[in-house]
C-alpha beads as a LAMMPS data file, in Angstrom:
LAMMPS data file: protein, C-alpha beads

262 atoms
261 bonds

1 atom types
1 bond types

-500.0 500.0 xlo xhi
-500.0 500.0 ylo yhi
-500.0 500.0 zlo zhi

Masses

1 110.0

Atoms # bond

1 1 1 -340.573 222.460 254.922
2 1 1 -343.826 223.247 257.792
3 1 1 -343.816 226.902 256.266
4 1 1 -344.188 225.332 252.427
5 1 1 -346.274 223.123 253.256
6 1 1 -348.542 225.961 255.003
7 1 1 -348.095 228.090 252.521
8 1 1 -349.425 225.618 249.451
9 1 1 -352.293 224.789 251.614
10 1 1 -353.464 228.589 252.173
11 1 1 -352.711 229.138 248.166
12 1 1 -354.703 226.010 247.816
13 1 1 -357.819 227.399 250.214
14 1 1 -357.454 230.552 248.184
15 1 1 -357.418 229.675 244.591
16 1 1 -360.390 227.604 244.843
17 1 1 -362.029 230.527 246.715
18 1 1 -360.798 232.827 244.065
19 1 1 -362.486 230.683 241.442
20 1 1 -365.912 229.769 243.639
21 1 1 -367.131 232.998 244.965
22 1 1 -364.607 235.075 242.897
23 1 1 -363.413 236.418 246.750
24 1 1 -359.780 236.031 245.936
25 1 1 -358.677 234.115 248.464
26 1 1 -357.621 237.362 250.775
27 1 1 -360.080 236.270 253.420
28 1 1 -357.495 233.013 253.921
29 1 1 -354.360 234.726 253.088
30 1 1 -354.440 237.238 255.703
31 1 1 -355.358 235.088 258.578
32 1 1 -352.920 232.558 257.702
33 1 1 -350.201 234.791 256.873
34 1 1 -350.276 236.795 259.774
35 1 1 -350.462 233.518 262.190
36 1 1 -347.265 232.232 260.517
37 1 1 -345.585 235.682 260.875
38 1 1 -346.549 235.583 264.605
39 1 1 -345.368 232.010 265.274
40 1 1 -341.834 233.029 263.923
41 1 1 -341.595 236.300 266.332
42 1 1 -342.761 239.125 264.333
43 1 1 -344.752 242.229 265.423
44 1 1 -348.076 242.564 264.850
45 1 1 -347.188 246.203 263.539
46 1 1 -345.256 244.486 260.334
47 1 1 -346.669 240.977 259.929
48 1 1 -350.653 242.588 259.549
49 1 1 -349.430 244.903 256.439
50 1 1 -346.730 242.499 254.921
51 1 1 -349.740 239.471 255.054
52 1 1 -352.001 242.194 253.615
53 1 1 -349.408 242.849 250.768
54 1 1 -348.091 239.520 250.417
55 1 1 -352.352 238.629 249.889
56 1 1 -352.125 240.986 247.102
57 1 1 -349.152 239.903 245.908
58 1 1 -350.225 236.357 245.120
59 1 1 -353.573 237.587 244.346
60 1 1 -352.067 238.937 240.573
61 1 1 -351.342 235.196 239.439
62 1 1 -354.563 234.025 241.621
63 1 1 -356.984 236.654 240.166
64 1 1 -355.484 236.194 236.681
65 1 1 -356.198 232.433 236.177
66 1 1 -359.778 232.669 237.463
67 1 1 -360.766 235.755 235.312
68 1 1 -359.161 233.246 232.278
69 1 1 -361.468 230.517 233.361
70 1 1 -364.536 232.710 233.634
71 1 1 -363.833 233.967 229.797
72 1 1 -363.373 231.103 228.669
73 1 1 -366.773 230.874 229.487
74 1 1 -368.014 233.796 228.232
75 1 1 -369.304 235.010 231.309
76 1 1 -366.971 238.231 231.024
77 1 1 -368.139 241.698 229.954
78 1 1 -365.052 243.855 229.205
79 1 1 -366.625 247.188 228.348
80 1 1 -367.339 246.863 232.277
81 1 1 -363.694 245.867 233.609
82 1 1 -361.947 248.175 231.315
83 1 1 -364.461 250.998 232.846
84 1 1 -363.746 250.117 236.427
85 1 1 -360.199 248.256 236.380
86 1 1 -358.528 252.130 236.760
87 1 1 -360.773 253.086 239.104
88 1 1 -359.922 250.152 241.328
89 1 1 -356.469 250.374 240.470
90 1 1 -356.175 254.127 241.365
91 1 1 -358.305 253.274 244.945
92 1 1 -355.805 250.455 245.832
93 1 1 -352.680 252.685 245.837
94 1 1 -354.760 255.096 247.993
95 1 1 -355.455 251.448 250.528
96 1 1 -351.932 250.368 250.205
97 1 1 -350.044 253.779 251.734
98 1 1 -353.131 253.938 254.300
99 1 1 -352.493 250.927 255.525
100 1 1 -348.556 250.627 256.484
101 1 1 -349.815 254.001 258.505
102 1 1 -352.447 252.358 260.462
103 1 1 -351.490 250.470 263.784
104 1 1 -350.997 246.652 263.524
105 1 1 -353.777 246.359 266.183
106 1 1 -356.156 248.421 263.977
107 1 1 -355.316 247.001 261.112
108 1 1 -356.531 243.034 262.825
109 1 1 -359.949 245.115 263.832
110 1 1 -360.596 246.406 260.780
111 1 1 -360.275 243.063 259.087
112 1 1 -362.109 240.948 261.968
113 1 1 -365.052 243.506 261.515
114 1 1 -364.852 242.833 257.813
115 1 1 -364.654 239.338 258.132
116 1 1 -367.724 238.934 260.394
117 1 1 -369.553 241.009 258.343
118 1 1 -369.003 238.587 255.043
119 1 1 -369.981 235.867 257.465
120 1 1 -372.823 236.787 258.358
121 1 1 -373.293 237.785 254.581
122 1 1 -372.811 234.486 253.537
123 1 1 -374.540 232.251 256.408
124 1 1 -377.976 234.097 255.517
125 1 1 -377.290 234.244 251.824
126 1 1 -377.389 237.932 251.681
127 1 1 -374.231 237.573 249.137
128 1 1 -376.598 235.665 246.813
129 1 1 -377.866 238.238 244.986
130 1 1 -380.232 238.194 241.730
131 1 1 -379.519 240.419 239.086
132 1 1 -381.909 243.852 239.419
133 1 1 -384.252 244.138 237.101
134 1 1 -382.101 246.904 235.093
135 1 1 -379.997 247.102 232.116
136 1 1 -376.712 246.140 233.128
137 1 1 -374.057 248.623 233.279
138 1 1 -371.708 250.005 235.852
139 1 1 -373.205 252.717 237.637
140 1 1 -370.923 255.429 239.447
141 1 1 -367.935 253.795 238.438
142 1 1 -365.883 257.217 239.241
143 1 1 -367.058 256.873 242.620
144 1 1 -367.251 253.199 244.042
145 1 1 -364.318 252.462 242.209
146 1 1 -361.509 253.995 244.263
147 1 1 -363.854 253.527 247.328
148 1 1 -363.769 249.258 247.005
149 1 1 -360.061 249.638 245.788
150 1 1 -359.234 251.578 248.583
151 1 1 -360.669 249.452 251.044
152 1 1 -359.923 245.981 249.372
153 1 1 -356.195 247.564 248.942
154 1 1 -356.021 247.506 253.102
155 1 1 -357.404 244.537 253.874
156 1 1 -355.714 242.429 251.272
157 1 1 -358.567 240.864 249.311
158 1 1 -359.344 241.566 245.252
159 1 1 -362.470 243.501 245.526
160 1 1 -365.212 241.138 245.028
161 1 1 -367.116 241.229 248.285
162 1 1 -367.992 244.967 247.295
163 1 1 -368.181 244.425 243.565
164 1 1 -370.644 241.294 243.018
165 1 1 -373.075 243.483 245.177
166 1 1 -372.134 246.496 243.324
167 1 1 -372.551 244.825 239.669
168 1 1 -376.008 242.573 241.034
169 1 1 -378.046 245.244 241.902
170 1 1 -376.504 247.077 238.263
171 1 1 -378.378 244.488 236.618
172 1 1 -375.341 242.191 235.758
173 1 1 -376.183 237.914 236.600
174 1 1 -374.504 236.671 239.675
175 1 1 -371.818 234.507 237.421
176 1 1 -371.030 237.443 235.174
177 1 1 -370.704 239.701 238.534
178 1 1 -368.382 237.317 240.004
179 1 1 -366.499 236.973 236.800
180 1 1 -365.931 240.678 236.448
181 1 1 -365.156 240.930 239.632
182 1 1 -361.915 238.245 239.247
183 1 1 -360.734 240.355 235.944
184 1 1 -361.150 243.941 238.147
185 1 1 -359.227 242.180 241.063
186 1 1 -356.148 241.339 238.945
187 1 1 -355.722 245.046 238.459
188 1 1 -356.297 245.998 242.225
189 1 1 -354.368 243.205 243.219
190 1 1 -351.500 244.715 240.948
191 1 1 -351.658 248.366 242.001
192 1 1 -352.054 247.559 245.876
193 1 1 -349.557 245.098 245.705
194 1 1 -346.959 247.769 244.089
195 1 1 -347.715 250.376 246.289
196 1 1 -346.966 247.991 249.214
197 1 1 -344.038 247.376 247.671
198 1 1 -342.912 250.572 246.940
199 1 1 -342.974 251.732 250.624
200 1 1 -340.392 250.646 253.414
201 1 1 -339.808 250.646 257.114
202 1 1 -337.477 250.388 259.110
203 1 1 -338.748 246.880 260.911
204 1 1 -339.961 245.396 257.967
205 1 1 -336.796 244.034 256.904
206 1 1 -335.553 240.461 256.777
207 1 1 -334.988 237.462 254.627
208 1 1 -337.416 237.484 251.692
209 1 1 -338.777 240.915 252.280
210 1 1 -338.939 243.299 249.740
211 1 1 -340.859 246.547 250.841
212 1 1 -343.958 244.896 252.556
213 1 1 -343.714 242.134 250.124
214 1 1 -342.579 238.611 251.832
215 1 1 -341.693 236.613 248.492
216 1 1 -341.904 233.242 249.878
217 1 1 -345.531 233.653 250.555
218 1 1 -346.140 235.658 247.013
219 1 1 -344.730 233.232 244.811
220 1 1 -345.971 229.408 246.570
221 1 1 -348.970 231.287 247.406
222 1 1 -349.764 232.710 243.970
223 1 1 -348.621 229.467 242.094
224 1 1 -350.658 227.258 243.674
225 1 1 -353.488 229.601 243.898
226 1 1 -353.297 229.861 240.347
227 1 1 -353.403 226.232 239.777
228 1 1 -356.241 225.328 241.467
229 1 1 -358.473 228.751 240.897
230 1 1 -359.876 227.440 237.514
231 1 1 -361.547 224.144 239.753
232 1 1 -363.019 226.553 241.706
233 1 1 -364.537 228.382 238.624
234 1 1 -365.462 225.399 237.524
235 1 1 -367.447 224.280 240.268
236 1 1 -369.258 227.764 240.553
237 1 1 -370.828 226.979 237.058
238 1 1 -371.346 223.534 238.276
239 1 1 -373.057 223.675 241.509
240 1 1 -374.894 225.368 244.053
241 1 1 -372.719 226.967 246.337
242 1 1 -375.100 227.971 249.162
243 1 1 -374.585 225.562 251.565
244 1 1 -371.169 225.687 250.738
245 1 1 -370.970 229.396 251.242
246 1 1 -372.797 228.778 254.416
247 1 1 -370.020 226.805 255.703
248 1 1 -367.453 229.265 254.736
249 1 1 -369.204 231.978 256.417
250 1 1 -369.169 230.261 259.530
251 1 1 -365.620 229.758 259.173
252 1 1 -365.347 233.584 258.615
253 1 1 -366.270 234.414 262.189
254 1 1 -364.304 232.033 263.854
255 1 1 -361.283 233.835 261.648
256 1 1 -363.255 237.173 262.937
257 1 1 -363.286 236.566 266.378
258 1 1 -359.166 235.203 266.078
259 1 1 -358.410 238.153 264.227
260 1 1 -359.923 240.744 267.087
261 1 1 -357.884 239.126 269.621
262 1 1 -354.464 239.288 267.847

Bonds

1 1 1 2
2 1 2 3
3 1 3 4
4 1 4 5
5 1 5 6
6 1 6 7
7 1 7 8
8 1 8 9
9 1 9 10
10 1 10 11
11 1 11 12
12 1 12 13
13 1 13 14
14 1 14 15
15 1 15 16
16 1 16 17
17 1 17 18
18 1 18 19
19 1 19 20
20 1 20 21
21 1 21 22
22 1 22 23
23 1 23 24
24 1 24 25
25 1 25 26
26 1 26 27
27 1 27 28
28 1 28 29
29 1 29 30
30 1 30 31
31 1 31 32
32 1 32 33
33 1 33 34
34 1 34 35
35 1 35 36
36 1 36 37
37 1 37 38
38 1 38 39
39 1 39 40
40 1 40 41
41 1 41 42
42 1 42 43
43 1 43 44
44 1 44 45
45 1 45 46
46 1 46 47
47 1 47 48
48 1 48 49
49 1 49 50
50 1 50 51
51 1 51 52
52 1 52 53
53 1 53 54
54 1 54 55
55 1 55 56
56 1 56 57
57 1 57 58
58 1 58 59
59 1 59 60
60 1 60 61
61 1 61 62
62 1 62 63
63 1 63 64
64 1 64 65
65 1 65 66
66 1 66 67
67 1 67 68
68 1 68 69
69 1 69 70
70 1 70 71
71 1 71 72
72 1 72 73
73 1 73 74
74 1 74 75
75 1 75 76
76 1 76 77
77 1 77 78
78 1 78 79
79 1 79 80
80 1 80 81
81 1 81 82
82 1 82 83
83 1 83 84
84 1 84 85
85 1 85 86
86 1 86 87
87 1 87 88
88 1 88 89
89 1 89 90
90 1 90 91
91 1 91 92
92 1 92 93
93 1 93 94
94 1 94 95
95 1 95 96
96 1 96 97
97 1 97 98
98 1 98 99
99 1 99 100
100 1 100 101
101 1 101 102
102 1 102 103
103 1 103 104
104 1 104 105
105 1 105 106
106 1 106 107
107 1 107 108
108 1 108 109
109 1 109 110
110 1 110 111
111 1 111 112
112 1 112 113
113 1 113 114
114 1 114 115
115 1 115 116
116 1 116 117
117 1 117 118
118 1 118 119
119 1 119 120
120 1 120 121
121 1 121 122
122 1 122 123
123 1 123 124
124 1 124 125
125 1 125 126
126 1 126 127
127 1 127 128
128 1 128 129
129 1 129 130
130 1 130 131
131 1 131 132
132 1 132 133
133 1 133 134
134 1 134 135
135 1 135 136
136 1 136 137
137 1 137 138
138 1 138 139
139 1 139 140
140 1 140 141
141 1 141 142
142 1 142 143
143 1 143 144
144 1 144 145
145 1 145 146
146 1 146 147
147 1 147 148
148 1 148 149
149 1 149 150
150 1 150 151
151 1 151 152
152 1 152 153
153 1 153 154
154 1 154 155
155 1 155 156
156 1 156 157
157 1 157 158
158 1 158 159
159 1 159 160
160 1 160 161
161 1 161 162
162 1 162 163
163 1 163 164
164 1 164 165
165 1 165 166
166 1 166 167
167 1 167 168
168 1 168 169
169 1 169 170
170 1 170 171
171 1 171 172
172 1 172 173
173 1 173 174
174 1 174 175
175 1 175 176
176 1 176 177
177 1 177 178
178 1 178 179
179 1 179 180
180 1 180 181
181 1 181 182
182 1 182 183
183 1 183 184
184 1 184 185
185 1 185 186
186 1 186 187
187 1 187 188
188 1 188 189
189 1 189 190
190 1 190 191
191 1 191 192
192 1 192 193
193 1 193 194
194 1 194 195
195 1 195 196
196 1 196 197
197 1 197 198
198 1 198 199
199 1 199 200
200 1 200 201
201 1 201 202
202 1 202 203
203 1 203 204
204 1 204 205
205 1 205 206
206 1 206 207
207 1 207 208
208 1 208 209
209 1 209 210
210 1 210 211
211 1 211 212
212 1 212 213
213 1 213 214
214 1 214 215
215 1 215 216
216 1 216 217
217 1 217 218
218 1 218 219
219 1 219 220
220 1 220 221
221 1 221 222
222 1 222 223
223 1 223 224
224 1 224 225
225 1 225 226
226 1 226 227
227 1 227 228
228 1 228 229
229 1 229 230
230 1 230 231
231 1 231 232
232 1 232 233
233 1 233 234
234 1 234 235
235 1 235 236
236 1 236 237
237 1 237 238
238 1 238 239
239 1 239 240
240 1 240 241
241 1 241 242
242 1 242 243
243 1 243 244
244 1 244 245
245 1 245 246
246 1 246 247
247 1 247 248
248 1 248 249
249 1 249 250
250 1 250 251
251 1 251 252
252 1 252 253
253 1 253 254
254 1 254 255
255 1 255 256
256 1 256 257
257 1 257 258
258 1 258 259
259 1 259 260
260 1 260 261
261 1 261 262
């Protein structure tokens, strides 16, 4: 009942997440995930890749009901996810067998670094970008596709903290960047999530397990992530989120500075 009740409250965290900055939710996921693998005697080898897969995992019914709530508000341009969604998608399968070959230990590094890095982002506002004064359209799509998939695919998140930036300074608004950037994750979140399923080893194995998948953590995770995404959208097009975003980014480092000493 403690591991259900820790699991709705990081699919909670990362649904409204999903919705608010359209992050999907992996900056919470991992973190959490990988502390509650930890507390019940796992190696840091396995539980970094199965919370980075399990993050992706939940992030298919997470990244799905945002990208809903942000059409439903016409804030969607599909010529634009349809044009990157296989690029992503293709990148993520490339992240996904990188990262069950990278050590546990490298692995937490990579995603404190990352973590601090959105902090930072998001305690000086960096991550609120205006729309450049261009026509909006996604530029080098064959290229910084498979790159954000790629790297979003091995750290467990959907793709947006590289893709608002990406579609900003492409001329799209900040709203319609974030709510591309929700649509593009569901496909990531698919294709990284398969090819972490896909794969096996010989101590990731267990109850619950299927390849790097733990199912428990998928299916609470993704359910309640999925429920309470659409509040999140909500308040994005209700509020402003700086201050809120300032918060969160100090709440980043502290996760940064956990992570790096895993």
């Amino acid at each position: 009942m403690i591991e259900i009740a820790i699991l709705m409250l990081i699919g909670i965290l990362a649904g409204l997440l999903a919705g608010l900055f359209g992050i999907g939710g992996g900056l919470v996921i991992v973190p959490g995930l990988t502390w509650l693998l930890l507390s019940q005697g796992m190696m840091l080898d396995f539980a970094m890749p199965i919370a980075v897969a399990s993050a992706l995992g939940s992030m298919v019914l997470t990244s799905a009901s945002s990208a809903l709530a942000h059409a439903r508000k016409q804030a969607l341009d599909w010529p634009s996810v349809w044009r990157l969604a296989p690029t992503l998608a293709l990148g993520a399968l490339l992240g996904a067998w990188l990262a069950v070959r990278l050590s546990g230990q490298w692995l937490s590094w990579i995603f404190a670094l990352f973590a601090a890095w959105i902090g930072v982002r998001m305690i000086f506002g960096v991550g609120q970008e205006k729309a450049a004064d261009r026509s909006p359209r996604a530029r080098g799509w064959w290229l910084f596709g498979p790159l954000i998939g790629a790297l979003s695919a091995m750290l467990g998140i959907g793709g947006a903290s590289f893709n608002v930036p990406y579609l900003t300074r492409n001329g799209f608004s900040a709203i319609q960047a974030v709510a591309i950037a929700a649509a593009c994750g569901w496909f990531l979140a698919l294709a990284g999530s398969l090819g972490f399923m896909l794969q096996t080893s010989s101590g990731a194995h267990g109850p619950g397990l299927l390849g790097y998948w733990y199912w428990p953590a998928v299916l609470i995770i993704g359910i309640v992530g999925m429920l309470t995404a659409p509040l999140g959208a909500s308040l994005a097009h209700r509020i402003g989120s700086l201050r809120l975003a300032q918060w969160f980014g100090f709440l980043l480092l502290i996760v940064a500075m956990r992570m790096a000493m895993q």
